[in-house]
Biotite code that builds the C-alpha atoms (Angstrom):
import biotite.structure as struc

atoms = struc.array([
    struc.Atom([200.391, 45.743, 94.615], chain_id="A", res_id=1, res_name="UNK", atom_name="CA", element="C"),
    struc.Atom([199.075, 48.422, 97.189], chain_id="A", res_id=2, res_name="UNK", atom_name="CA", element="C"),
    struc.Atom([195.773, 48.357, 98.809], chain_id="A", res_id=3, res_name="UNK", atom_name="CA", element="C"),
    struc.Atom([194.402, 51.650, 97.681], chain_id="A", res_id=4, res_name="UNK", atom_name="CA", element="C"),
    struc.Atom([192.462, 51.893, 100.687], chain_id="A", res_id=5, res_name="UNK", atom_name="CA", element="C"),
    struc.Atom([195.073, 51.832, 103.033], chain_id="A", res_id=6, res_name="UNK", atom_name="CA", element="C"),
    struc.Atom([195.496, 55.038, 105.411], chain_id="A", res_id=7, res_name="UNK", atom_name="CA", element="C"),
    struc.Atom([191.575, 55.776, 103.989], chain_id="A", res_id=8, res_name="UNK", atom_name="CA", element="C"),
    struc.Atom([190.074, 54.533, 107.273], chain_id="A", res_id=9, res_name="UNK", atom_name="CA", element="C"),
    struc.Atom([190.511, 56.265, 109.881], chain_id="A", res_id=10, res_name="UNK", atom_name="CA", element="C"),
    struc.Atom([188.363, 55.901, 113.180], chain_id="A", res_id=11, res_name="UNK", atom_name="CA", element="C"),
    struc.Atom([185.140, 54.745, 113.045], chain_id="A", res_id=12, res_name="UNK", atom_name="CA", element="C"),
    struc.Atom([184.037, 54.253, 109.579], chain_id="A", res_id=13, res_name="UNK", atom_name="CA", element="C"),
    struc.Atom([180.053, 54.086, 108.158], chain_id="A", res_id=14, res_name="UNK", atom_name="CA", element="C"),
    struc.Atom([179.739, 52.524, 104.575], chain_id="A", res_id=15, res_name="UNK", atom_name="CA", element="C"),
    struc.Atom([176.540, 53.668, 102.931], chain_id="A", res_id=16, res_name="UNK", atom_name="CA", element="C"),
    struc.Atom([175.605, 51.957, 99.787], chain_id="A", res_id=17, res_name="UNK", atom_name="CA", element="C"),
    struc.Atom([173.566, 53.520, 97.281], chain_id="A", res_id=18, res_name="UNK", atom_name="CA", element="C"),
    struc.Atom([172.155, 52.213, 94.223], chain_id="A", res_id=19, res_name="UNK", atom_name="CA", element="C"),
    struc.Atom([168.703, 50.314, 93.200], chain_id="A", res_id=20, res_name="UNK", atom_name="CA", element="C"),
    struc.Atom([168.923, 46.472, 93.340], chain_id="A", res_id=21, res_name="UNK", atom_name="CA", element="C"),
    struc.Atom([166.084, 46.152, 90.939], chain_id="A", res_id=22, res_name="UNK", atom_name="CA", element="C"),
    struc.Atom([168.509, 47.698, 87.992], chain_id="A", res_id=23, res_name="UNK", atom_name="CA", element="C"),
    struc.Atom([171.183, 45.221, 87.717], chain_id="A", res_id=24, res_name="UNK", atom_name="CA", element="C"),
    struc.Atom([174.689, 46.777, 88.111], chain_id="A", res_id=25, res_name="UNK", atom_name="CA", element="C"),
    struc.Atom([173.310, 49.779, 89.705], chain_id="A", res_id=26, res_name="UNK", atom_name="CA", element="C"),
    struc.Atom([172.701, 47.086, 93.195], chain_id="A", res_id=27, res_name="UNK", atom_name="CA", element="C"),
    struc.Atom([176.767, 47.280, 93.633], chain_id="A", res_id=28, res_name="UNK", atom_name="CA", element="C"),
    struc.Atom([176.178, 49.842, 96.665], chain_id="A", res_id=29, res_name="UNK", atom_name="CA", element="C"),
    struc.Atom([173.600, 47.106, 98.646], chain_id="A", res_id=30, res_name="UNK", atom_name="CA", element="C"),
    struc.Atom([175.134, 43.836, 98.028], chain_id="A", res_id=31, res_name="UNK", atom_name="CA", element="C"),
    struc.Atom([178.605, 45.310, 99.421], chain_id="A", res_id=32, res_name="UNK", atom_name="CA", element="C"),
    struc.Atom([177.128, 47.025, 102.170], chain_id="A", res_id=33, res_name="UNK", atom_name="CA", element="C"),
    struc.Atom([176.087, 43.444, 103.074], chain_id="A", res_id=34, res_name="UNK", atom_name="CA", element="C"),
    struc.Atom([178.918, 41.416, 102.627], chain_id="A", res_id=35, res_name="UNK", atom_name="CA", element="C"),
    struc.Atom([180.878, 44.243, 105.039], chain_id="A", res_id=36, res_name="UNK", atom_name="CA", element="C"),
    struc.Atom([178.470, 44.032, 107.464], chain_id="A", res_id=37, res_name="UNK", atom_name="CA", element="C"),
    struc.Atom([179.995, 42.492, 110.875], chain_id="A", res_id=38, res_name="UNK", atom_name="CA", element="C"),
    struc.Atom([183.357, 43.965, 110.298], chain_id="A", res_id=39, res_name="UNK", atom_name="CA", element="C"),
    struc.Atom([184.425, 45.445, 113.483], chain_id="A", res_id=40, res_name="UNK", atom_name="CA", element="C"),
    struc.Atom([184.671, 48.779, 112.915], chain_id="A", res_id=41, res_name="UNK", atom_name="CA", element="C"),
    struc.Atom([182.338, 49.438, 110.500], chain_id="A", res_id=42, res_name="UNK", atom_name="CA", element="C"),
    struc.Atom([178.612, 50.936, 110.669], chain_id="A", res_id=43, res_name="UNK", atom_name="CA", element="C"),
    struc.Atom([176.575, 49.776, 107.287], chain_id="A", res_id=44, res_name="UNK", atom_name="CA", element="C"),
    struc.Atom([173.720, 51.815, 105.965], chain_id="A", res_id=45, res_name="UNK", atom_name="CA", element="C"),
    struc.Atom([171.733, 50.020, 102.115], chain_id="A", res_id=46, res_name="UNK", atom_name="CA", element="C"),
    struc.Atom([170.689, 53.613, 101.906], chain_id="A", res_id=47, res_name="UNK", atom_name="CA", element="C"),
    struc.Atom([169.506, 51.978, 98.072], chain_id="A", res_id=48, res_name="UNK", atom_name="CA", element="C"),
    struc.Atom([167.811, 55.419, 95.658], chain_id="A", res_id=49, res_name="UNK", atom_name="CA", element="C"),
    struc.Atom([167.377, 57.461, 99.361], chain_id="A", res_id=50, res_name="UNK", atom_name="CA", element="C"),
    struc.Atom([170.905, 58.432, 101.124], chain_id="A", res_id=51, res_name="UNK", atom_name="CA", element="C"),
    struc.Atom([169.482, 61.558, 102.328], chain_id="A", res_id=52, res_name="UNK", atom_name="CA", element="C"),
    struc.Atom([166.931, 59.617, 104.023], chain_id="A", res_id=53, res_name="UNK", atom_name="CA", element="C"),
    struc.Atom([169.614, 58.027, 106.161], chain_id="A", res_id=54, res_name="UNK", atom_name="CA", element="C"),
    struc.Atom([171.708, 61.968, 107.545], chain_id="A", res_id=55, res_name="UNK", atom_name="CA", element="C"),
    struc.Atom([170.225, 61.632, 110.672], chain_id="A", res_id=56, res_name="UNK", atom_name="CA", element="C"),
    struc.Atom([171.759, 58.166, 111.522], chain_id="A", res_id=57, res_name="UNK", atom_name="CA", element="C"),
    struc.Atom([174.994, 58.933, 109.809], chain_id="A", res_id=58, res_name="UNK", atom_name="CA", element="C"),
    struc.Atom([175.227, 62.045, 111.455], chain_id="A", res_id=59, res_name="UNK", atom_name="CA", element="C"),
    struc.Atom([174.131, 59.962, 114.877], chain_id="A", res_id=60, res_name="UNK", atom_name="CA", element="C"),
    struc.Atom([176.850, 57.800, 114.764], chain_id="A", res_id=61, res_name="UNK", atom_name="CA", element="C"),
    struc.Atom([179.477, 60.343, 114.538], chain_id="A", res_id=62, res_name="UNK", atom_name="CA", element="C"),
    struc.Atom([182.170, 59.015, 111.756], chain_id="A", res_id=63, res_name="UNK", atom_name="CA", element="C"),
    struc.Atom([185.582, 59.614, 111.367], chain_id="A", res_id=64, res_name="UNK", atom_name="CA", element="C"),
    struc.Atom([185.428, 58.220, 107.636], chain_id="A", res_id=65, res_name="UNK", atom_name="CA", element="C"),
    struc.Atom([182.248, 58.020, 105.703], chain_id="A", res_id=66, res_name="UNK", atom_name="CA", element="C"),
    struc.Atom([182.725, 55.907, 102.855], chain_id="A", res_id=67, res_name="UNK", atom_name="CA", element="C"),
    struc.Atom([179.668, 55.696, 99.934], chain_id="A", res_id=68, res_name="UNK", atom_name="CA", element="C"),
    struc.Atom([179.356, 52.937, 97.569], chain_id="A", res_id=69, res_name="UNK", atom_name="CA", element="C"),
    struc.Atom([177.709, 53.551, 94.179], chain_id="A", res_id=70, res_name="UNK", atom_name="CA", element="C"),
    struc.Atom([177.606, 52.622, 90.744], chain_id="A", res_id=71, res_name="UNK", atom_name="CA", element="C"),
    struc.Atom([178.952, 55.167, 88.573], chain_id="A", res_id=72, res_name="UNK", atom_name="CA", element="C"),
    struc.Atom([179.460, 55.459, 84.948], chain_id="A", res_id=73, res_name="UNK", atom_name="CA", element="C"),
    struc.Atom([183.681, 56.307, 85.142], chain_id="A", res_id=74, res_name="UNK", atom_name="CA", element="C"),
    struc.Atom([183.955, 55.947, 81.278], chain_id="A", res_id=75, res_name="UNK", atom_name="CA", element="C"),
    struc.Atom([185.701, 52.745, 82.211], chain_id="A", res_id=76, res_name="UNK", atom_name="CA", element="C"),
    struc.Atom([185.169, 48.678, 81.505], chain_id="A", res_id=77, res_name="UNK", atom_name="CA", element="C"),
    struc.Atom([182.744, 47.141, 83.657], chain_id="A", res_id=78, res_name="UNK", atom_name="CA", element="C"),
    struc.Atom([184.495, 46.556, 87.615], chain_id="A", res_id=79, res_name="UNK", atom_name="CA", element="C"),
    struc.Atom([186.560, 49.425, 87.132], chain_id="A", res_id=80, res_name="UNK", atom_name="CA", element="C"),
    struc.Atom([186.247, 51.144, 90.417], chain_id="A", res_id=81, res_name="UNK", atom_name="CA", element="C"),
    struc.Atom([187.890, 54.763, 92.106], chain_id="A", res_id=82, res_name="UNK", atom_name="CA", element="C"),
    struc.Atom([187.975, 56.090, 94.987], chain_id="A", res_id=83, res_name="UNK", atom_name="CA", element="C"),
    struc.Atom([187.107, 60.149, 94.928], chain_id="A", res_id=84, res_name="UNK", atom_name="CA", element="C"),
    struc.Atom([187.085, 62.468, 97.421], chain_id="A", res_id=85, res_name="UNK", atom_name="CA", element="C"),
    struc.Atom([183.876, 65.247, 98.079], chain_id="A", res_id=86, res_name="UNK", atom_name="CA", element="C"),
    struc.Atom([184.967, 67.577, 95.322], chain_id="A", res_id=87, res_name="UNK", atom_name="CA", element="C"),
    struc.Atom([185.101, 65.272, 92.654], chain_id="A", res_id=88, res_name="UNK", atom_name="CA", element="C"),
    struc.Atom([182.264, 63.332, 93.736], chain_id="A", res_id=89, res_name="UNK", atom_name="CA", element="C"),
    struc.Atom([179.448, 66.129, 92.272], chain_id="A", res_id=90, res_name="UNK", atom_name="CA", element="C"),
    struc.Atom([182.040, 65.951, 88.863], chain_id="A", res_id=91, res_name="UNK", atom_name="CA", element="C"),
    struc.Atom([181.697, 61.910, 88.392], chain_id="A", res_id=92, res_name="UNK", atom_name="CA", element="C"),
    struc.Atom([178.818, 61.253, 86.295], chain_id="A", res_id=93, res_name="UNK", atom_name="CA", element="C"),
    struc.Atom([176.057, 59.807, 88.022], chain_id="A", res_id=94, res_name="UNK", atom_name="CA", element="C"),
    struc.Atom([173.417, 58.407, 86.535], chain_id="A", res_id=95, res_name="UNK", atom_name="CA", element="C"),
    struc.Atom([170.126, 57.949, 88.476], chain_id="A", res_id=96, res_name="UNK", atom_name="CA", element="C"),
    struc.Atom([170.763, 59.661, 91.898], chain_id="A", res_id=97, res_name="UNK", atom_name="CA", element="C"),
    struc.Atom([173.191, 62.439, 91.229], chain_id="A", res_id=98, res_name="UNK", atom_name="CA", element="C"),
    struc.Atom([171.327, 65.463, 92.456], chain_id="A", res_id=99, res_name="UNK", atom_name="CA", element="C"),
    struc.Atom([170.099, 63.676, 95.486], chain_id="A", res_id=100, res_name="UNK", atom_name="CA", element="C"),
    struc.Atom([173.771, 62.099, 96.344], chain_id="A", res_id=101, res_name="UNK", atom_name="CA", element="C"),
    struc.Atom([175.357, 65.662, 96.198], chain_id="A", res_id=102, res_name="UNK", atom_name="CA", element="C"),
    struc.Atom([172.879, 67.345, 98.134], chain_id="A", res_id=103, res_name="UNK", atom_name="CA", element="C"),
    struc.Atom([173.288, 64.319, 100.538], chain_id="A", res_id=104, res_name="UNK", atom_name="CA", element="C"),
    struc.Atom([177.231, 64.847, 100.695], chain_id="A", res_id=105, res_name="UNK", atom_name="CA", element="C"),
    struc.Atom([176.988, 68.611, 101.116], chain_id="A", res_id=106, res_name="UNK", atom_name="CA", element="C"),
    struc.Atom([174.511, 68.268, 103.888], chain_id="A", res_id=107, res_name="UNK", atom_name="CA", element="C"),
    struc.Atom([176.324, 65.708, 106.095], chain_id="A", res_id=108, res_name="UNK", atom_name="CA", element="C"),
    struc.Atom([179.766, 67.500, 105.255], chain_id="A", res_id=109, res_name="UNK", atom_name="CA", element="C"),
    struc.Atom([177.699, 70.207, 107.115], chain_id="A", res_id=110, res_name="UNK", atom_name="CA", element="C"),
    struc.Atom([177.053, 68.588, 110.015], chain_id="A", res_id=111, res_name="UNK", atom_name="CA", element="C"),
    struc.Atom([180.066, 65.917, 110.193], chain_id="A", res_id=112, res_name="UNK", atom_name="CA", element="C"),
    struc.Atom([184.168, 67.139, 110.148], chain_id="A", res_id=113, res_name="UNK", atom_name="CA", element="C"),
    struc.Atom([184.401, 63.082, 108.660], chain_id="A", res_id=114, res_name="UNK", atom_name="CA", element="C"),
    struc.Atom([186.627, 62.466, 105.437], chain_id="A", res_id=115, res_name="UNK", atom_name="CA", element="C"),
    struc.Atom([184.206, 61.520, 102.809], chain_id="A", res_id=116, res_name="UNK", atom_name="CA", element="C"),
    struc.Atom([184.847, 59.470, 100.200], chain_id="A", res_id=117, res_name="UNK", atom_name="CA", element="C"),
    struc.Atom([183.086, 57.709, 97.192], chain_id="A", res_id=118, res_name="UNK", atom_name="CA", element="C"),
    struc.Atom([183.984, 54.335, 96.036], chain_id="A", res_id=119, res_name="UNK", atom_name="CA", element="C"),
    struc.Atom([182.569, 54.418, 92.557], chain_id="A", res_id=120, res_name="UNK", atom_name="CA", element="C"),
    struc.Atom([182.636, 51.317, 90.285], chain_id="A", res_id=121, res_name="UNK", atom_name="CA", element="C"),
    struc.Atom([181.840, 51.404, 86.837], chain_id="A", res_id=122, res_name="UNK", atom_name="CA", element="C"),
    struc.Atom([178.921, 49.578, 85.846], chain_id="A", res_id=123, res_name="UNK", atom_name="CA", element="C"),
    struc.Atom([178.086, 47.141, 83.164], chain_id="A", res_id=124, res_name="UNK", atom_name="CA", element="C"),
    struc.Atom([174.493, 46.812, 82.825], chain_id="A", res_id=125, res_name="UNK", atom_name="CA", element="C"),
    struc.Atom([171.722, 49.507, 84.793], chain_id="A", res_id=126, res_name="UNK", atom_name="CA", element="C"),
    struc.Atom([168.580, 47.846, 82.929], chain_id="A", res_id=127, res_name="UNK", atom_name="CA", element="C"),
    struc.Atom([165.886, 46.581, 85.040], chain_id="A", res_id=128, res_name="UNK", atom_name="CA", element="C"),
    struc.Atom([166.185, 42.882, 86.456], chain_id="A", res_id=129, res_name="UNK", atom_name="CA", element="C"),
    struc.Atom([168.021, 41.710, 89.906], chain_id="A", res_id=130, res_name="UNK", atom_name="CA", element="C"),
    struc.Atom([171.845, 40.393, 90.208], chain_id="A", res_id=131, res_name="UNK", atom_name="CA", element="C"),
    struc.Atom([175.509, 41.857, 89.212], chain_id="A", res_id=132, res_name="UNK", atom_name="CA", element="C"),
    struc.Atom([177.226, 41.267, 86.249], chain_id="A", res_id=133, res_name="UNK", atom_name="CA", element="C"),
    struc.Atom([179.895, 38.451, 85.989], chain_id="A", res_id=134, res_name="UNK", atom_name="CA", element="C"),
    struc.Atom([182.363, 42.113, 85.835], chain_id="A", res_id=135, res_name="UNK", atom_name="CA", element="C"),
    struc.Atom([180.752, 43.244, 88.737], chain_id="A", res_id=136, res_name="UNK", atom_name="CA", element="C"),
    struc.Atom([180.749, 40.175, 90.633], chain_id="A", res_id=137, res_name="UNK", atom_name="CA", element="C"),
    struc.Atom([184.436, 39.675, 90.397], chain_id="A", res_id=138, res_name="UNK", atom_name="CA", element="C"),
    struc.Atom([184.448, 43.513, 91.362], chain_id="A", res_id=139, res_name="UNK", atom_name="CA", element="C"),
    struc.Atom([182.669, 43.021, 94.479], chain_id="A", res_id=140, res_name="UNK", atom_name="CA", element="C"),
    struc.Atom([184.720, 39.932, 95.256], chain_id="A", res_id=141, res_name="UNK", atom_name="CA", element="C"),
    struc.Atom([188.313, 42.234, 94.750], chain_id="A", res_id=142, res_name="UNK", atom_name="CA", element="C"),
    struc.Atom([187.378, 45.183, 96.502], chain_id="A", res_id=143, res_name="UNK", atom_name="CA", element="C"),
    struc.Atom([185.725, 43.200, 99.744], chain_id="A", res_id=144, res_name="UNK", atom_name="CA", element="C"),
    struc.Atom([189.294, 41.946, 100.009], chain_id="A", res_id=145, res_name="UNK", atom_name="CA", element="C"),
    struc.Atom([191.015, 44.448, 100.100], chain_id="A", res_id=146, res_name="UNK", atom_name="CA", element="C"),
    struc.Atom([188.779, 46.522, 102.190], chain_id="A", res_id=147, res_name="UNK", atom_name="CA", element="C"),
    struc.Atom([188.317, 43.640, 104.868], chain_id="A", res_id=148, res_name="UNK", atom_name="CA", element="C"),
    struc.Atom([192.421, 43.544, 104.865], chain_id="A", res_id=149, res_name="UNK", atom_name="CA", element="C"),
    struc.Atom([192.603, 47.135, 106.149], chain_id="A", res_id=150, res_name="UNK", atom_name="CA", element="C"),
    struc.Atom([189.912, 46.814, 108.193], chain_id="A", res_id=151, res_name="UNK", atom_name="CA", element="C"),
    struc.Atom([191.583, 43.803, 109.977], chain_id="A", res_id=152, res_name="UNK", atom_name="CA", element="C"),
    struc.Atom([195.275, 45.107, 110.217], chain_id="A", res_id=153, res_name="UNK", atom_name="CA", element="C"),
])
């Protein structure tokens, strides 16, 4: 099977996870940004509810790839994931932090020439309490591998 993240990072690459940890499924963005962390590489922001709160490092850090990890209702079973590019991004179907994620996209695409790119896994449960679903676990587990494979190539 192909690694659909192969030829995705290019140069230096910043993960930023978004998402609230507090509402289940919706902590995807966080726990991955910490199980990358280390990587060479790769610059990790847990931007959690606030992305735009985190521009001015992003933009400090000058990216070639910006990649931003979210929960995101696809229409999918639970650990589906895609990866979608800038324009499709504001088209995706947020739930909690759409107006503030494409303001934040727009904004650093404004100050950055970096490919952006959204790595959006479906979630199964947004309802308050802490921890992934068993779906989402596996999820995280899949798509660390494959994105640590890339990374190490």
């Amino acid at each position: 099977m192909n690694n659909p993240f192969t030829g995705i990072f290019k140069g230096k690459v910043v993960f930023i996870g978004v998402g609230n940890p507090l509402r289940g499924d919706d902590g995807f963005g966080s726990r991955f940004i910490r199980r990358l962390e280390g990587l060479r590489n790769v610059v990790c922001f847990d931007a959690g509810s606030t992305p735009e709160n985190y521009t001015g490092k992003i933009i400090k850090e000058k990216p070639d790839t910006i990649v931003i990890v979210d929960a995101v209702h696809l229409g999918g079973p639970a650990g589906t994931y895609q990866i979608l590019k800038p324009d499709e991004i504001s088209k995706s179907g947020f739930s909690t932090h759409d107006i503030s994620l494409t303001m934040f996209v727009d904004y650093v695409k404004s100050h950055l020439r970096a490919n952006m790119y959204l790595l959006a896994v479906q979630p199964e449960n947004i309802s308050f309490g802490e921890g992934l679903s068993p779906a989402l676990e596996n999820a995280l587990r899949r798509i660390e591998e494959l994105v640590k494979e890339v990374k190490h190539a």
